[in-house]
Biotite code that builds the C-alpha atoms (Angstrom):
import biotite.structure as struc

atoms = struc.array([
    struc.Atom([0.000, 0.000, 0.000], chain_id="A", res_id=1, res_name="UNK", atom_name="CA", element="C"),
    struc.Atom([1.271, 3.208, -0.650], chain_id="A", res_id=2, res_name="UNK", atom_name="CA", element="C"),
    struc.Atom([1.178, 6.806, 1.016], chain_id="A", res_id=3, res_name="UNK", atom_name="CA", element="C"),
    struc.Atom([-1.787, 7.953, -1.378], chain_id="A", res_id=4, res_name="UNK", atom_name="CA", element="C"),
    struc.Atom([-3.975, 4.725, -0.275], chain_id="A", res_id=5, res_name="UNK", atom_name="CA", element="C"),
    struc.Atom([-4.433, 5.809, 3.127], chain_id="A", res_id=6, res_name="UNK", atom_name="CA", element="C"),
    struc.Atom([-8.314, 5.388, 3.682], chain_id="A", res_id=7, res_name="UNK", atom_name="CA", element="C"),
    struc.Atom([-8.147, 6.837, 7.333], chain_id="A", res_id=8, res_name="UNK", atom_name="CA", element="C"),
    struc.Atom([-7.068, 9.565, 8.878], chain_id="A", res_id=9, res_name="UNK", atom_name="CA", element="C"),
    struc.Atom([-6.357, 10.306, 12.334], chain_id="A", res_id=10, res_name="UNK", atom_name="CA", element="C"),
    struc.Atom([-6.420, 13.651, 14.027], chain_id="A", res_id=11, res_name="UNK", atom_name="CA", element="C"),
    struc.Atom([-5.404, 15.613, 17.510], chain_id="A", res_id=12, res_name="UNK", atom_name="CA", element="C"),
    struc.Atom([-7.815, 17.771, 19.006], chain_id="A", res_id=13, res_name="UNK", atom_name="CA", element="C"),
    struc.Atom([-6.412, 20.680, 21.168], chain_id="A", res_id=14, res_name="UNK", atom_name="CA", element="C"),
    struc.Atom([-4.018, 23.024, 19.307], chain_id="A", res_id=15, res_name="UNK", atom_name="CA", element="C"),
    struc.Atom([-4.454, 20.677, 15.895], chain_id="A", res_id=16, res_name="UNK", atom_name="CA", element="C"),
    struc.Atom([-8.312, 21.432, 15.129], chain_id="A", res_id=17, res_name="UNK", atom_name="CA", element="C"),
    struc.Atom([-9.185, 24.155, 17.703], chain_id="A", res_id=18, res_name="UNK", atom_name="CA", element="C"),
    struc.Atom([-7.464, 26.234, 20.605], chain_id="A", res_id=19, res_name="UNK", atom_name="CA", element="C"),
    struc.Atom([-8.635, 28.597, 23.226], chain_id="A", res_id=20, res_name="UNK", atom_name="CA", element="C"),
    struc.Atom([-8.173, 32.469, 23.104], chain_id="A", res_id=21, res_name="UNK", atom_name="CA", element="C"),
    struc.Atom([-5.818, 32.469, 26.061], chain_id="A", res_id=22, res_name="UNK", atom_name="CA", element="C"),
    struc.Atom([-2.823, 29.969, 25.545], chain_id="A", res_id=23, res_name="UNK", atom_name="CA", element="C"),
    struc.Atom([-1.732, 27.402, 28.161], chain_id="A", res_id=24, res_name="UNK", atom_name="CA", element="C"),
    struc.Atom([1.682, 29.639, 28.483], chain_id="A", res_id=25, res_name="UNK", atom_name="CA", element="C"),
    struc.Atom([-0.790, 32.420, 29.890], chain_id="A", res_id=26, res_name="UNK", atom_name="CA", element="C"),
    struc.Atom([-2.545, 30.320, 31.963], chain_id="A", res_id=27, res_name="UNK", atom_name="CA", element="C"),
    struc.Atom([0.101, 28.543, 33.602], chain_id="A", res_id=28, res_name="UNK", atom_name="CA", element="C"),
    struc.Atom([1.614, 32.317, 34.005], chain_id="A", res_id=29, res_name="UNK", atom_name="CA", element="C"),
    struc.Atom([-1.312, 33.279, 35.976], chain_id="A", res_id=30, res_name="UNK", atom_name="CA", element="C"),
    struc.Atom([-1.099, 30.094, 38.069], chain_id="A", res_id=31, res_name="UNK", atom_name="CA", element="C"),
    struc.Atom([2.412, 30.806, 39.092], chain_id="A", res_id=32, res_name="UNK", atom_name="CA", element="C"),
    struc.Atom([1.262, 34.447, 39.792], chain_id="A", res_id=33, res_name="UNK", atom_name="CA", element="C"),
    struc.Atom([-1.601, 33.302, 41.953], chain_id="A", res_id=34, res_name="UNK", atom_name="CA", element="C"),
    struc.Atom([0.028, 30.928, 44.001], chain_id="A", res_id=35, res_name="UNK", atom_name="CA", element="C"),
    struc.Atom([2.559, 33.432, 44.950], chain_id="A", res_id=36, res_name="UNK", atom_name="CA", element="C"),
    struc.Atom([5.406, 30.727, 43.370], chain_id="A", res_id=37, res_name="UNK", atom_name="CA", element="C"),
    struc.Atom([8.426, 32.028, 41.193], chain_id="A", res_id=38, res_name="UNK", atom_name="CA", element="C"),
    struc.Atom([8.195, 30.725, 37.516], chain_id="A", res_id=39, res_name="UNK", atom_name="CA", element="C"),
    struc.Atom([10.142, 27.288, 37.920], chain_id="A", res_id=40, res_name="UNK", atom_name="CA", element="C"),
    struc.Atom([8.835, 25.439, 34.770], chain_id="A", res_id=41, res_name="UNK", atom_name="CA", element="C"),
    struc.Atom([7.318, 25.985, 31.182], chain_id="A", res_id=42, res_name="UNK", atom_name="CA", element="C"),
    struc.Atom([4.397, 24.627, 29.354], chain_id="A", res_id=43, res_name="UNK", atom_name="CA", element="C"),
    struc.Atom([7.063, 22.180, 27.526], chain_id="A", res_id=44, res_name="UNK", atom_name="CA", element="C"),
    struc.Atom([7.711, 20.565, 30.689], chain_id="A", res_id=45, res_name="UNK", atom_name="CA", element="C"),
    struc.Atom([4.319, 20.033, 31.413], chain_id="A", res_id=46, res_name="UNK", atom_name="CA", element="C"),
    struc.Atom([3.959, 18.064, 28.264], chain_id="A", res_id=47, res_name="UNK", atom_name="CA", element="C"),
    struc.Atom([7.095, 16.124, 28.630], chain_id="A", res_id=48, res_name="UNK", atom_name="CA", element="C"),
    struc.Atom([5.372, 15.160, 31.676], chain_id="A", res_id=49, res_name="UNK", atom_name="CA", element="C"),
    struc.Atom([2.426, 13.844, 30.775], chain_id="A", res_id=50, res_name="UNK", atom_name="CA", element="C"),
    struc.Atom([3.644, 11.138, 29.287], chain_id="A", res_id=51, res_name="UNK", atom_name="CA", element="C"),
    struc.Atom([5.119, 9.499, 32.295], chain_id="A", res_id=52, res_name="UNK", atom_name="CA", element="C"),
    struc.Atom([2.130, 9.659, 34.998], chain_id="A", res_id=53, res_name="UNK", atom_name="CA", element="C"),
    struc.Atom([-1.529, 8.673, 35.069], chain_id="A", res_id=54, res_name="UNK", atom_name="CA", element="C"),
    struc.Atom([-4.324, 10.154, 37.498], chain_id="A", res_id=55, res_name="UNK", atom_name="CA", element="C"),
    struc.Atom([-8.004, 9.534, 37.699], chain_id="A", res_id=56, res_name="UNK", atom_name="CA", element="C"),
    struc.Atom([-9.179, 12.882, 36.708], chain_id="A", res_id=57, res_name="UNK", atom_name="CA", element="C"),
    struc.Atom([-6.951, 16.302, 35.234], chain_id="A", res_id=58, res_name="UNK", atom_name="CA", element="C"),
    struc.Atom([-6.596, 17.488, 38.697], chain_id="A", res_id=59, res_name="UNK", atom_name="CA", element="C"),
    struc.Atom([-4.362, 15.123, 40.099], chain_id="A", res_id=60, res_name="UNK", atom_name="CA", element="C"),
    struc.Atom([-2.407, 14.402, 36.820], chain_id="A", res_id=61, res_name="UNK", atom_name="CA", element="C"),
    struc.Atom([-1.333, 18.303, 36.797], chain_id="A", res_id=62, res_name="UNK", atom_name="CA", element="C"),
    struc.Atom([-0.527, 17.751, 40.356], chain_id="A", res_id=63, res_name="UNK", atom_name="CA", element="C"),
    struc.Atom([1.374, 14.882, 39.240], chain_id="A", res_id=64, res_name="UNK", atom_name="CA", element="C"),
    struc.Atom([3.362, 16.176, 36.744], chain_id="A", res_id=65, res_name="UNK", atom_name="CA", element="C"),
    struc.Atom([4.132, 19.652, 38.593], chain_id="A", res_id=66, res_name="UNK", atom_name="CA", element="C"),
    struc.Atom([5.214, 17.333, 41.527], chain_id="A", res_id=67, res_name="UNK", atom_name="CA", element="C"),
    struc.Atom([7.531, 15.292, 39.174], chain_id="A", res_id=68, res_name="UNK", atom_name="CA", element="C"),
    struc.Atom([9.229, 18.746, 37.692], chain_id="A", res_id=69, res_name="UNK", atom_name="CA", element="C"),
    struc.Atom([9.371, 20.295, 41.288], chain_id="A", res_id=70, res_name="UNK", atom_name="CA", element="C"),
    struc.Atom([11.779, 17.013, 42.151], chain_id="A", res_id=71, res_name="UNK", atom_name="CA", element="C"),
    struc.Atom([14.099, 16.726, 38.828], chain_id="A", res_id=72, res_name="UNK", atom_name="CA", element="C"),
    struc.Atom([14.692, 20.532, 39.772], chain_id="A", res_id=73, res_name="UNK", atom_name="CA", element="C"),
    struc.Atom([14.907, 20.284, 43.897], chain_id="A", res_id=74, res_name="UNK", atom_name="CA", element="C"),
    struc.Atom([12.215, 22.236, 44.200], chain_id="A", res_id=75, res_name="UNK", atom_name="CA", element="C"),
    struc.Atom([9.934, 22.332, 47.384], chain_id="A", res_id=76, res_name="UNK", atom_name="CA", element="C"),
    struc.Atom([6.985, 19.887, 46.578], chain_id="A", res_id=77, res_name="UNK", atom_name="CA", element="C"),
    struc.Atom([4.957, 22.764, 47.955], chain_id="A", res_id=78, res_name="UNK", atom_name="CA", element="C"),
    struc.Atom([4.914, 24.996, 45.570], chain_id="A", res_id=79, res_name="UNK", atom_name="CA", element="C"),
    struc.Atom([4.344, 22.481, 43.309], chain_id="A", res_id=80, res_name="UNK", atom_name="CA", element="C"),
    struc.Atom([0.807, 21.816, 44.731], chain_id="A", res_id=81, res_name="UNK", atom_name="CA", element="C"),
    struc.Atom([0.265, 25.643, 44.878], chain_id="A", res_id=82, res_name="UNK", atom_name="CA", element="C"),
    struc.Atom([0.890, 26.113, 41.586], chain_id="A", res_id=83, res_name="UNK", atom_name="CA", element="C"),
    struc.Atom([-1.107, 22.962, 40.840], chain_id="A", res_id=84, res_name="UNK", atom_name="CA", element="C"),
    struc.Atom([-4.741, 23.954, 42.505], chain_id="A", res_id=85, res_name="UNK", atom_name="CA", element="C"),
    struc.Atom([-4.030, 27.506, 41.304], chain_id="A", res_id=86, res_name="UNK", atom_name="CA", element="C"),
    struc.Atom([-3.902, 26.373, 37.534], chain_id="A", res_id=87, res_name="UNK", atom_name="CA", element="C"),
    struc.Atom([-7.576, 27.443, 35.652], chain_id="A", res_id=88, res_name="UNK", atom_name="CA", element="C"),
    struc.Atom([-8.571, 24.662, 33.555], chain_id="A", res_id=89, res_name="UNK", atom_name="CA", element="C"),
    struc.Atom([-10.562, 26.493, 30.842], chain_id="A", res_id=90, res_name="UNK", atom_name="CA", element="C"),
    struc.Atom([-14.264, 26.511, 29.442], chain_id="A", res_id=91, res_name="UNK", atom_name="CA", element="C"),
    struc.Atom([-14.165, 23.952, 27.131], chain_id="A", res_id=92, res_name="UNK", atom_name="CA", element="C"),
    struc.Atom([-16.966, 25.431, 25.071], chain_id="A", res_id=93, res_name="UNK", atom_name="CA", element="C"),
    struc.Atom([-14.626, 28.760, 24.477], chain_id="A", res_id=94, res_name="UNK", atom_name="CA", element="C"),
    struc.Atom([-12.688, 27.149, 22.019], chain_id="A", res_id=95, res_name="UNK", atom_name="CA", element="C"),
    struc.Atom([-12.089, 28.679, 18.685], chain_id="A", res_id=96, res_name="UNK", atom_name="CA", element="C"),
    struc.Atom([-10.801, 26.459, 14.948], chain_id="A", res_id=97, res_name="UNK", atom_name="CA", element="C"),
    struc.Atom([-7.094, 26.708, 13.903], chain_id="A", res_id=98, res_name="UNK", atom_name="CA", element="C"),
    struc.Atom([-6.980, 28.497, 11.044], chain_id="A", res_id=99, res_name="UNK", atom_name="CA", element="C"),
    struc.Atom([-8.019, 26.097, 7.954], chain_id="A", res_id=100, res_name="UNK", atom_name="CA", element="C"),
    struc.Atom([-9.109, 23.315, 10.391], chain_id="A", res_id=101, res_name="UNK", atom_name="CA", element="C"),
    struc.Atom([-12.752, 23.952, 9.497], chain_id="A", res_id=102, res_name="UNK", atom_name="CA", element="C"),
    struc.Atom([-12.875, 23.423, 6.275], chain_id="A", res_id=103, res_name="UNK", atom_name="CA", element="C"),
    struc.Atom([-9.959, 20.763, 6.262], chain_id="A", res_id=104, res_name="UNK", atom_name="CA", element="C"),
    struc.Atom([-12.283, 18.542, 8.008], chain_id="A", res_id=105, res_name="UNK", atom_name="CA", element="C"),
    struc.Atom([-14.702, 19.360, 5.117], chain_id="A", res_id=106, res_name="UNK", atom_name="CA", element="C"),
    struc.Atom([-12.064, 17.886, 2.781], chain_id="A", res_id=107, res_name="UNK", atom_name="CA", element="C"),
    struc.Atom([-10.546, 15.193, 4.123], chain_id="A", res_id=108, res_name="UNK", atom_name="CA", element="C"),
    struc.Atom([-13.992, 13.812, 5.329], chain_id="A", res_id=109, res_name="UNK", atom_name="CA", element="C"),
    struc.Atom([-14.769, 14.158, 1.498], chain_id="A", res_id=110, res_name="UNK", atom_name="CA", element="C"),
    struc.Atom([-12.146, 11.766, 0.970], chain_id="A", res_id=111, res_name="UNK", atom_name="CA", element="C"),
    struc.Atom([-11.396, 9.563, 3.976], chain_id="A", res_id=112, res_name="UNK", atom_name="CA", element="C"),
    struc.Atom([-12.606, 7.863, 7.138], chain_id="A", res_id=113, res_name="UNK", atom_name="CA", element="C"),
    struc.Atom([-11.964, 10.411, 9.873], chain_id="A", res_id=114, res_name="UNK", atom_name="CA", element="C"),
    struc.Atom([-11.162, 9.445, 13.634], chain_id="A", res_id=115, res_name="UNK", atom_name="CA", element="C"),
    struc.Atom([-10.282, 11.640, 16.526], chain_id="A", res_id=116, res_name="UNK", atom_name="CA", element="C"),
    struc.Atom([-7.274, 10.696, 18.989], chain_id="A", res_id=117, res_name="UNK", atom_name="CA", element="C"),
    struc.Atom([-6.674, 13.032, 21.606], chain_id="A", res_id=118, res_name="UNK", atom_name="CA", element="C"),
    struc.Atom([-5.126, 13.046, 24.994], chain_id="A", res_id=119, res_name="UNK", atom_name="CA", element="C"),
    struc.Atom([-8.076, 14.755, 26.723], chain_id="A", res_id=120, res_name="UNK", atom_name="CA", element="C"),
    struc.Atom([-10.700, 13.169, 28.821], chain_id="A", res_id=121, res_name="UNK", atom_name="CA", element="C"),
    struc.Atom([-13.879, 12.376, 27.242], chain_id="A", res_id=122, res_name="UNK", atom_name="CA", element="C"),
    struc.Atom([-15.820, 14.482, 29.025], chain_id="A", res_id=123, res_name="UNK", atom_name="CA", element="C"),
    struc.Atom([-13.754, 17.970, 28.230], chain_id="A", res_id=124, res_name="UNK", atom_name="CA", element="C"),
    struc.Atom([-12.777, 17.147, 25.021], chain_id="A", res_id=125, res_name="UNK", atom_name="CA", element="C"),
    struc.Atom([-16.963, 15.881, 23.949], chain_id="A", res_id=126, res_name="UNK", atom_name="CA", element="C"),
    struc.Atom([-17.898, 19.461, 25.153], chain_id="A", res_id=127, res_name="UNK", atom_name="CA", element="C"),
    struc.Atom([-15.239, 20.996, 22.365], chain_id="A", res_id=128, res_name="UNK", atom_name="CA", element="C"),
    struc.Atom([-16.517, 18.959, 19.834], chain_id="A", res_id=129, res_name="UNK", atom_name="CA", element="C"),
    struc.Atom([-20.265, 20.000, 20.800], chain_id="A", res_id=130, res_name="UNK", atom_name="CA", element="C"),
    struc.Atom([-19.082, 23.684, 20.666], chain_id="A", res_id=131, res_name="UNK", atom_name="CA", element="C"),
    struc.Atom([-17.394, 23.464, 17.048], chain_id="A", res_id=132, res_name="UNK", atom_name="CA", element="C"),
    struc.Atom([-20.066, 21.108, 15.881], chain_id="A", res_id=133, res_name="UNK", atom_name="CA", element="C"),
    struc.Atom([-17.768, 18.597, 14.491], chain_id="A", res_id=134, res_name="UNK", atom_name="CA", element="C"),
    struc.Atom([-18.331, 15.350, 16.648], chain_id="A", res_id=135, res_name="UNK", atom_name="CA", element="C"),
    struc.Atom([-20.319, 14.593, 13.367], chain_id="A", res_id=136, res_name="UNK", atom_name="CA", element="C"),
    struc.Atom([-17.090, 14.050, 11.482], chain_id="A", res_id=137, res_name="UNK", atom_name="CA", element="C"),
    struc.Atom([-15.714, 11.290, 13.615], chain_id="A", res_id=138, res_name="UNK", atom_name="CA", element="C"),
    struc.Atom([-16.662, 7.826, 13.116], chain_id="A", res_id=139, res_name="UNK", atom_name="CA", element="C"),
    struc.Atom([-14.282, 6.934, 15.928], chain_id="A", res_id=140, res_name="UNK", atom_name="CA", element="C"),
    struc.Atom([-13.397, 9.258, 19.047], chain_id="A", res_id=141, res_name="UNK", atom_name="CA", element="C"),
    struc.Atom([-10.345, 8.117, 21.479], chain_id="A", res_id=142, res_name="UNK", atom_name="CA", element="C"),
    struc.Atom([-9.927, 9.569, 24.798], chain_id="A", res_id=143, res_name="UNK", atom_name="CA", element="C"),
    struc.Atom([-7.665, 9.013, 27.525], chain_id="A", res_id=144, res_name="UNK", atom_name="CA", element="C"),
    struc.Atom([-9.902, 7.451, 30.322], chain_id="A", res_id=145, res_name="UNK", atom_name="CA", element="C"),
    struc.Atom([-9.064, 7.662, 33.722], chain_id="A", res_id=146, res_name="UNK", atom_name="CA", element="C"),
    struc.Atom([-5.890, 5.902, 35.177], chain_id="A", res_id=147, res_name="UNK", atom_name="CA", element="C"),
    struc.Atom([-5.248, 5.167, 31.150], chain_id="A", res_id=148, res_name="UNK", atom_name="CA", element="C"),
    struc.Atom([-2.224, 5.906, 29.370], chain_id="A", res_id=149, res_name="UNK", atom_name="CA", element="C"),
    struc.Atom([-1.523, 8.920, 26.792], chain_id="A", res_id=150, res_name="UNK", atom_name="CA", element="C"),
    struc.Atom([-0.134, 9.435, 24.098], chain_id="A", res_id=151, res_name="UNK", atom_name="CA", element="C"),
    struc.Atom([3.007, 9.140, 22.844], chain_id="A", res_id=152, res_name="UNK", atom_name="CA", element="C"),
    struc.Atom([1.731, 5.238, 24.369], chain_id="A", res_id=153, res_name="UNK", atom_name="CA", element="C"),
    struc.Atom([0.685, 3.641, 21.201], chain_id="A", res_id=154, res_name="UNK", atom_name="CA", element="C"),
    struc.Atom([-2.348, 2.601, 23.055], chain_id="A", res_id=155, res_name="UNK", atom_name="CA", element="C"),
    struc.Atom([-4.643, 5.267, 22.006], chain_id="A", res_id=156, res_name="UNK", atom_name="CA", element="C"),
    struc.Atom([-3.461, 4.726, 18.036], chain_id="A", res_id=157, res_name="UNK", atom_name="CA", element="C"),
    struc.Atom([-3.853, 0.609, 18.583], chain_id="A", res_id=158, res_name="UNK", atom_name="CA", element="C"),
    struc.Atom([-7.666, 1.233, 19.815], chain_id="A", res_id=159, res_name="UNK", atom_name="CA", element="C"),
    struc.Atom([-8.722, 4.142, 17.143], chain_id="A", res_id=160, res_name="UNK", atom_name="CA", element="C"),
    struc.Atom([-7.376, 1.247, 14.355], chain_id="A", res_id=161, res_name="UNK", atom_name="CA", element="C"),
    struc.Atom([-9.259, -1.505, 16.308], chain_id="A", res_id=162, res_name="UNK", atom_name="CA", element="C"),
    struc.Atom([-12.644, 0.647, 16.400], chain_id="A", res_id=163, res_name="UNK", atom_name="CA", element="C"),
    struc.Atom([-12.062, 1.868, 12.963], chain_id="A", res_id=164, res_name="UNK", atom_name="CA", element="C"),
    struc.Atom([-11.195, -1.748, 11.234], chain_id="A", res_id=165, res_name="UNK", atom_name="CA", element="C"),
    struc.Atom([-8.649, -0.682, 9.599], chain_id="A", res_id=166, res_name="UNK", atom_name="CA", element="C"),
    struc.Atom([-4.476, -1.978, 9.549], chain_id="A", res_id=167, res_name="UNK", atom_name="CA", element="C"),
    struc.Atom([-1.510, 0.746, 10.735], chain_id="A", res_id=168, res_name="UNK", atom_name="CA", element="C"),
    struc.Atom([-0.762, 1.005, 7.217], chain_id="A", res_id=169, res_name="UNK", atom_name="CA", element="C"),
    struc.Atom([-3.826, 2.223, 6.038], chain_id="A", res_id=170, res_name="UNK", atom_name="CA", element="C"),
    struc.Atom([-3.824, 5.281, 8.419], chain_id="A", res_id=171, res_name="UNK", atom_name="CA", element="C"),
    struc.Atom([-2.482, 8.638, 8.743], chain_id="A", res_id=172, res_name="UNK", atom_name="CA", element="C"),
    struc.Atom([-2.583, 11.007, 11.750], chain_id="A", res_id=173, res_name="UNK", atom_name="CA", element="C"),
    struc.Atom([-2.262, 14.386, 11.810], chain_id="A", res_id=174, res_name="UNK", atom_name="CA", element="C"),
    struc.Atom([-1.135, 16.626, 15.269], chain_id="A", res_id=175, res_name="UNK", atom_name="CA", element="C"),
    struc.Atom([0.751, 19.232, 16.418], chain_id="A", res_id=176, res_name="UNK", atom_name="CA", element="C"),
    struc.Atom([3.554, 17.494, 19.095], chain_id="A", res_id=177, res_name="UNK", atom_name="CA", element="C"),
    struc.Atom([6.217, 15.596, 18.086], chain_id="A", res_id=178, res_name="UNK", atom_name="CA", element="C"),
    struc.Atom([6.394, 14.035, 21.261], chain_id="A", res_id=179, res_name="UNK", atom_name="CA", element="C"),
    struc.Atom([2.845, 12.715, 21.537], chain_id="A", res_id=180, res_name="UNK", atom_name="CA", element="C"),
    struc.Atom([1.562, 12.868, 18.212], chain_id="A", res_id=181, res_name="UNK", atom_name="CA", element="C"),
    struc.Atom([4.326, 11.909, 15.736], chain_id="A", res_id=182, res_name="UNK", atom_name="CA", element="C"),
    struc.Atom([6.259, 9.265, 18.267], chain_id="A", res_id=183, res_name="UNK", atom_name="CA", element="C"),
    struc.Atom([2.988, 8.495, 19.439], chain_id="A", res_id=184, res_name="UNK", atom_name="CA", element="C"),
    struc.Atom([1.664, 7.450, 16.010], chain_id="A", res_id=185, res_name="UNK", atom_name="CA", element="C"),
    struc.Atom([5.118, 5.971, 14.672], chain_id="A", res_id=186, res_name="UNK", atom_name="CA", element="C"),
    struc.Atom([5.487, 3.756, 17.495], chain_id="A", res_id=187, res_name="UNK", atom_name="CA", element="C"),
    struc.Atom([1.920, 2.106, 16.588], chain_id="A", res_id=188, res_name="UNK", atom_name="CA", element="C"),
    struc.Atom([2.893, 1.924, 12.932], chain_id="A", res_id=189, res_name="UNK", atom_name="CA", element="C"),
    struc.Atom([0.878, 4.740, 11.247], chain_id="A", res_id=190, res_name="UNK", atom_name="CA", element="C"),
    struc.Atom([1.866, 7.697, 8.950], chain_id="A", res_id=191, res_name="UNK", atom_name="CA", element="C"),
    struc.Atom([2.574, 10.716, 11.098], chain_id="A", res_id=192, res_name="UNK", atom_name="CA", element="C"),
    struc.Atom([1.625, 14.560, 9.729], chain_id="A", res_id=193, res_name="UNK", atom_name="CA", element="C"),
    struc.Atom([3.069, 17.032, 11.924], chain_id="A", res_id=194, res_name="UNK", atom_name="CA", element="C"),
    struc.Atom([1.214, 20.715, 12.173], chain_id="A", res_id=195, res_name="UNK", atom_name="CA", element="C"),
    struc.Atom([4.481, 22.554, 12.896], chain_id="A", res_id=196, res_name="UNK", atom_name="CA", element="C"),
    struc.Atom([3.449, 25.395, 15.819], chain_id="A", res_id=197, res_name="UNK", atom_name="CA", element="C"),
    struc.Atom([6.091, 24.623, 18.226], chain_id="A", res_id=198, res_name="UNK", atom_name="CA", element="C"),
    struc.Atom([9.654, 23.934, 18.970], chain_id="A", res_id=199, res_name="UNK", atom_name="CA", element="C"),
    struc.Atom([10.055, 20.357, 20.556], chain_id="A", res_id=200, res_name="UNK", atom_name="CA", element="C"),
    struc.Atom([13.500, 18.577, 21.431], chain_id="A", res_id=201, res_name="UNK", atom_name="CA", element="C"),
    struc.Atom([11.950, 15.246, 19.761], chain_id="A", res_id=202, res_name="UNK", atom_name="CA", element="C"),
    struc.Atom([14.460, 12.454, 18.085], chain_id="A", res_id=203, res_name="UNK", atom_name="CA", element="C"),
    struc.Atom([11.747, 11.714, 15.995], chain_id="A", res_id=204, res_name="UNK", atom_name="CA", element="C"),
    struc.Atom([10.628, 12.297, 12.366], chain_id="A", res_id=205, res_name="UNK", atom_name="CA", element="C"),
    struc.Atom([7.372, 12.724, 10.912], chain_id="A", res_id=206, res_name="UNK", atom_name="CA", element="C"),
    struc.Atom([6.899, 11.491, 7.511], chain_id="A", res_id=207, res_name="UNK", atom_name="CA", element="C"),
    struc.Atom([4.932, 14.881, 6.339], chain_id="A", res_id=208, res_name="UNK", atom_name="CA", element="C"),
    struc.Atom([5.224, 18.609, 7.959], chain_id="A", res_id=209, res_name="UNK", atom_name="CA", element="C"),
    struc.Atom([2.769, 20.903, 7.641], chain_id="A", res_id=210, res_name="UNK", atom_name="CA", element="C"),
    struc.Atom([2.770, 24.745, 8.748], chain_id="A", res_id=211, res_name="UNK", atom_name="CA", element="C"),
    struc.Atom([-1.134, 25.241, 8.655], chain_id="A", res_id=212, res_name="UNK", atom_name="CA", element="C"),
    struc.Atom([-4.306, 23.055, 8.543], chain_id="A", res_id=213, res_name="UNK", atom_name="CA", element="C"),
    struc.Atom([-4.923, 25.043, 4.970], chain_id="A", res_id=214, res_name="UNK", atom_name="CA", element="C"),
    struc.Atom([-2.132, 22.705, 3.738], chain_id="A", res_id=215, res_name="UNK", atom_name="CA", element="C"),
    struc.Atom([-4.547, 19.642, 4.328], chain_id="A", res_id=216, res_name="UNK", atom_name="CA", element="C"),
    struc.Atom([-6.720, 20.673, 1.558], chain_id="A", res_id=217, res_name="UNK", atom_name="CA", element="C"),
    struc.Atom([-3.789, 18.667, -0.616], chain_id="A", res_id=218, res_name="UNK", atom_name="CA", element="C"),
    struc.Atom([-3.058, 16.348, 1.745], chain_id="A", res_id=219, res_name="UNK", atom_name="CA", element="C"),
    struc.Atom([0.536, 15.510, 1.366], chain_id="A", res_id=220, res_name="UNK", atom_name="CA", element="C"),
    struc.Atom([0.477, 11.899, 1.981], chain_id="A", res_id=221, res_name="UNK", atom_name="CA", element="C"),
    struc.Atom([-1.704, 12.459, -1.592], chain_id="A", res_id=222, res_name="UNK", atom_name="CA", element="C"),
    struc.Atom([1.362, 13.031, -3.725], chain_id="A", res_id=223, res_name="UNK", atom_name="CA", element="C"),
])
């Protein structure tokens, strides 16, 4: 099979299809501000983090993670927590599309099988898709469920090809982290499309890069 046969395609949610007005950097900004904690961490070492902890609800896995960055930097576990319950999660419904992701959906739905794979819960990330009016365009929707691994675990990519019937090789997915998306996908055997927003220290290489969801009305794995 080759790259133009791909009947399915896979895509992130949060910061690949839609994003909030205020940024995670802002929020976590205000959360340091609030707890009264000097700045000890970014966003990126959030996300490094999530990979390496579960929790039973998005609470206690930030409280994980800020824990685990508080103690590879010998910082007081304290402040940690502070920042932790001083973090705003925000409205799910005040999400807005990525420029092109509205009408990307339009066209690769046109052409493919579309599931979602995403590292949020179901219950946050089923409120987003309400807002945009999109859950329509799934015919698969993968979640991380409490206790559960994220990605970059393959799990989530081995379960969305399970509920979609359809072999690693016949699927592409399309997100904006290295880390979680790209390794995440490779690591389960599937085409990876990176939406290139960030700067990530990843020793990994996706197979197509993309600088906007406009660029997905000619898919690139169609060439």
């Amino acid at each position: 099979m080759t790259a133009a046969d791909h009947s399915t395609v896979f895509l992130d949610l949060d910061d690949t299809i839609c994003e909030h007005p205020r940024s995670t950097e802002d929020r976590l900004a205000d959360a340091f501000e609030t707890a009264g904690v000097e700045p000890f961490f970014e966003v990126s070492d959030f996300r490094r983090w999530l990979a390496k902890v579960t929790a039973d609800s998005t609470v206690e896995l930030r409280e994980e993670c800020f824990a685990g960055i508080a103690d590879e930097q010998d910082r007081d576990p304290a402040d940690a927590l502070a920042v932790a319950r001083a973090y705003e999660d925000p409205d799910p419904t005040a999400v807005e599309f990525l420029p092109g992701a509205e009408s990307a959906l339009e066209e690769l739905g046109a052409r493919h099988d579309l599931a979602l794979v995403t590292n949020g819960d179901r219950e946050t990330q089923s409120a987003k898709l309400a807002a945009l009016d999109i859950a329509d365009h799934f015919a698969a929707a993968t979640f991380t469920e409490p206790g559960g691994p994220v990605k970059p675990d393959p799990d989530h990519f081995h379960r969305t090809l399970s509920a979609m019937g359809v072999a690693a090789d016949e699927a592409v997915h399309v997100g904006n982290s290295l880390r979680a998306d790209v390794a995440g996908a490779k690591a389960a055997g599937v085409s990876a499309v990176w939406l290139a927003r960030s700067d990530e220290n990843v020793d990994v290489t996706p197979d197509h890069t993309i600088d906007s969801m406009w660029d997905l009305h000619e898919p690139p794995w169609m060439g």
